[in-house]
C-alpha positions in Angstrom: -46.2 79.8 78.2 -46.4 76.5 76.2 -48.9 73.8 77.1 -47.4 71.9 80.6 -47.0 68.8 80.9 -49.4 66.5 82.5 -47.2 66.2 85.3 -46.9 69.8 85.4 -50.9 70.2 85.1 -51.2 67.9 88.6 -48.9 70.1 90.5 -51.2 72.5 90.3 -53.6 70.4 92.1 -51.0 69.6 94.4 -49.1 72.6 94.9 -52.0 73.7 98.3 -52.8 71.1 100.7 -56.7 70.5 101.1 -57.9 70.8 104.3 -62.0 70.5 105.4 -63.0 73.9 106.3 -65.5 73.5 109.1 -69.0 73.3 108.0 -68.3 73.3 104.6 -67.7 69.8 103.1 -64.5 68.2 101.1 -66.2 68.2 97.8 -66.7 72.1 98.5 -63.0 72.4 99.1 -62.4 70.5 95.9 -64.6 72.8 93.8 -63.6 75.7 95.6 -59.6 74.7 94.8 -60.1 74.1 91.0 -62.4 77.5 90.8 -59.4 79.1 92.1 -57.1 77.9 89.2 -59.5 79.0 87.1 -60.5 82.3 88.1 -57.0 83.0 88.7 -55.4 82.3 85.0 -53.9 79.3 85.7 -56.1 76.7 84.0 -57.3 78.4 81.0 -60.9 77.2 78.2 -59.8 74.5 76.4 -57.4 72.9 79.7 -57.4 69.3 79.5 -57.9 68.8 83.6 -55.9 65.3 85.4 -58.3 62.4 85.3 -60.6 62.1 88.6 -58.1 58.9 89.8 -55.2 61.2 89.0 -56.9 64.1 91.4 -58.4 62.2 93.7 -54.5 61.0 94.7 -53.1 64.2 94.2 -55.5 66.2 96.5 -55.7 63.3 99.1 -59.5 62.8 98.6 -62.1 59.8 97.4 -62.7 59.5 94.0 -66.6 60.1 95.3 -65.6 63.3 96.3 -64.2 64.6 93.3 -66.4 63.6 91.4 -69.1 65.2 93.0 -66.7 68.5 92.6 -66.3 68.6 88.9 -70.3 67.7 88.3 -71.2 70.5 90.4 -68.3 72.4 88.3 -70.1 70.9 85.2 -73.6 72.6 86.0 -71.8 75.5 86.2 -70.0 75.5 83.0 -67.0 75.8 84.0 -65.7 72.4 82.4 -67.1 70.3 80.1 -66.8 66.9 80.0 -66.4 64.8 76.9 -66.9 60.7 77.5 -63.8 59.0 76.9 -61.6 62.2 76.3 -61.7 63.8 79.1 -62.6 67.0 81.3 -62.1 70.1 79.9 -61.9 73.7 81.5 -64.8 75.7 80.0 -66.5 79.0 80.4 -68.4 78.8 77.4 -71.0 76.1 76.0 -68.6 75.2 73.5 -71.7 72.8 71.9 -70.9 69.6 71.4 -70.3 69.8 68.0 -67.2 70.5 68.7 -66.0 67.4 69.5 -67.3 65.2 66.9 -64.5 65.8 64.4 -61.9 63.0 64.3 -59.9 61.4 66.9 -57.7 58.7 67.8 -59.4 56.1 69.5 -58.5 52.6 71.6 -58.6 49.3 69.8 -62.4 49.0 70.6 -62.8 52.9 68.9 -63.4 54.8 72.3 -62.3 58.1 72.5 -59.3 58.3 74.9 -57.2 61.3 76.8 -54.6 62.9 74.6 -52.5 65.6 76.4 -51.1 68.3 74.0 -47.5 70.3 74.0 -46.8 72.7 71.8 -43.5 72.6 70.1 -42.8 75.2 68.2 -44.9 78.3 67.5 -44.3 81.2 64.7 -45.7 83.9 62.4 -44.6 83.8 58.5 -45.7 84.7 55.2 -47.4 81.2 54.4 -46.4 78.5 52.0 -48.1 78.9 48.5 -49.6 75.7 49.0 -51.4 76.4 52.3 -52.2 80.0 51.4 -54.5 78.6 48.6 -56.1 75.5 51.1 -57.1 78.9 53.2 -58.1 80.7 50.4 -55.9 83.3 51.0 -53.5 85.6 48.7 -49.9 83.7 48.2 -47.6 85.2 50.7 -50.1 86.2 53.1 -49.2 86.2 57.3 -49.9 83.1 58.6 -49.4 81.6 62.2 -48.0 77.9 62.2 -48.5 75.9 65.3 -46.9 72.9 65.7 -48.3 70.7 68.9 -47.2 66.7 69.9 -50.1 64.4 71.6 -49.0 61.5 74.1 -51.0 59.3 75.8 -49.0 59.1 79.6 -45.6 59.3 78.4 -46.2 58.0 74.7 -45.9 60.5 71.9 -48.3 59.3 69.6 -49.0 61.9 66.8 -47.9 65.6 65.5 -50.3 68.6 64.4 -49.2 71.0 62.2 -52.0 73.7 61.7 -52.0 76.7 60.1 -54.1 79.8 60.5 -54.3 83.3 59.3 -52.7 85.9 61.4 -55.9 88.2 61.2 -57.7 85.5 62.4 -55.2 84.3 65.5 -53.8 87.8 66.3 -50.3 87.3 68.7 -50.8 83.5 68.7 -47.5 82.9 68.2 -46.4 84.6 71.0 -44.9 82.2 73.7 -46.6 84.1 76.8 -50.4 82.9 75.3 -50.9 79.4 76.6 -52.0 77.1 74.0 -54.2 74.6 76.1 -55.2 70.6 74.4 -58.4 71.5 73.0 -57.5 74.8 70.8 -60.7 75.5 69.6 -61.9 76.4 72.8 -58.6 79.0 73.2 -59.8 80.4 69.7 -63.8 81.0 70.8 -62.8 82.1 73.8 -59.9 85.1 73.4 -60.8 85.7 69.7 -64.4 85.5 69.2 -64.1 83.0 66.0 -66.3 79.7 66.9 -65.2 76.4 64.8 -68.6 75.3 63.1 -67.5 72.6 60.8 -64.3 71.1 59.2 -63.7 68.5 55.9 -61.1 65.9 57.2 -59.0 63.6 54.8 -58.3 60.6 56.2 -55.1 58.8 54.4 -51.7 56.3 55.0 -48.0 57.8 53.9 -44.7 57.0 55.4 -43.2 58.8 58.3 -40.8 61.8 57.1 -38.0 62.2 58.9 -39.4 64.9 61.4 -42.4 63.3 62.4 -40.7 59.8 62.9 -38.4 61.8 65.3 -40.9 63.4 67.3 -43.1 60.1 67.5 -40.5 57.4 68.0 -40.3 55.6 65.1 -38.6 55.0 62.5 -38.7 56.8 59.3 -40.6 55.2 56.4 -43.1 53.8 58.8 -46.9 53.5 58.7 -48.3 56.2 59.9 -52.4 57.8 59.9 -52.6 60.9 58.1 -55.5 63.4 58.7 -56.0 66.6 56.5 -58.3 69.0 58.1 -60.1 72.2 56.9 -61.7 74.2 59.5 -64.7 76.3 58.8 -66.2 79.9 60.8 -69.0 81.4 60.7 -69.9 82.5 57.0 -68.2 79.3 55.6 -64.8 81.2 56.1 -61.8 78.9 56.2 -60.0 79.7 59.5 -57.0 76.7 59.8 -55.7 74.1 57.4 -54.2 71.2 59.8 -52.3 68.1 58.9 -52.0 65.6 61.9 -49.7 62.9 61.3 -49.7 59.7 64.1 -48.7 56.5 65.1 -50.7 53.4 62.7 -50.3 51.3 65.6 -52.1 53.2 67.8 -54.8 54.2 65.4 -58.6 52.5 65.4 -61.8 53.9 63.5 -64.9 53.7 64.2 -68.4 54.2 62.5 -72.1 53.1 62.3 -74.2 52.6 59.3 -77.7 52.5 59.3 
């Protein structure tokens, strides 16, 4: 099962009308509801959850209320929220470290809510070129994923990451959901936590794939990121490439 939509991800939330249970109050309901989905399967570590307008008008409640719901969900670990990208579903402390590798930002540099969909998933014997980024022996199994971010409806940039299969076992296997934040998926199911990565931050023109799948024409402007991500033991674990939009790209950094 592929990542859903974002549309799809609020039918969830909509699918089972909320009603107060006496004695117990609305929040409760509201934690109580997205426990469920979790405990259940359906929203998986690493799930980026609807915003709290989004499920506040979905479940028929006050803003207040969910909010109150997901901190309480917070406390428990059971999603993790990240300021300006979003809420994610979380049974682990996934540290914070995590999320401090690049992303795109607003024009002011904030961190803002990219929803993920894998496209096209597969196991191969690797290209020479990425097999020596991973370190690996020319030829070796790999697993390609290959995942579009939008902001709303707005495609906005295209991942293609690479991993070894040992690593990723059955990843490219349609029936395991690939939620937004990956990382989590991969610390979760396969015991491999993401402690650091290099990123390469460049400019090239759009090929013709990527201008498809973004909406623009090819030969335009676009951000290019290279990524190397590290494991425990300084063991390279994915090479990533993340090609996106330049108009919709901002960077942001402090020097002392």
């Amino acid at each position: 099962m592929e990542t859903a939509p974002e549309a799809d991800r609020l039918n969830l939330f909509t699918s089972t009308p909320l009603e107060a249970i006496k004695g117990k109050p609305l929040y409760r309901v509201v934690e109580d509801h997205i426990r469920t989905l979790i405990n259940t399967g359906r929203l998986v570590p690493g799930d980026l959850i609807p915003s709290e307008s989004q499920l506040a008008k979905a479940l028929g409640v006050s803003p207040g209320t969910v909010k109150k719901a997901i901190t309480n969900l917070v406390w428990e670990r059971l999603l993790f929220r990240h300021q300006g990208k979003g809420t994610y579903v979380s049974r682990i402390d996934f540290e914070k470290s995590l999320f401090r590798f690049f992303s795109y930002g607003d024009a002011e540099g904030r961190s803002i809510r990219i929803q993920k969909t894998a496209t096209a998933r597969r196991r191969q014997p690797g290209p020479k070129d990425i097999c020596r980024r991973l370190g690996v022996a020319e030829g070796s199994e790999l697993v390609y994923i290959e995942r579009l971010g939008s902001i709303g409806d707005q495609p906005i940039l295209v991942e293609y990451s690479w991993w070894p299969a040992t690593v990723v076992p059955g990843l490219e296997n349609e029936n395991i959901h690939i939620p937004d934040f990956l990382y989590a998926l991969v610390l979760d199911q396969y015991g491999v936590p993401i402690l650091r990565a290099q990123e390469t931050l460049t400019a090239d023109a759009a090929d013709a794939k990527t201008a498809k799948m973004i909406g623009i024409a090819e030969g335009t402007p676009v951000v290019v990121l290279k990524r190397t991500t590290y494991t425990t033991g300084d063991r390279i674990v994915e090479v990533r490439t993340t090609k996106g939009r330049a108009d919709r790209f901002s960077y942001k950094t402090e020097i002392p």
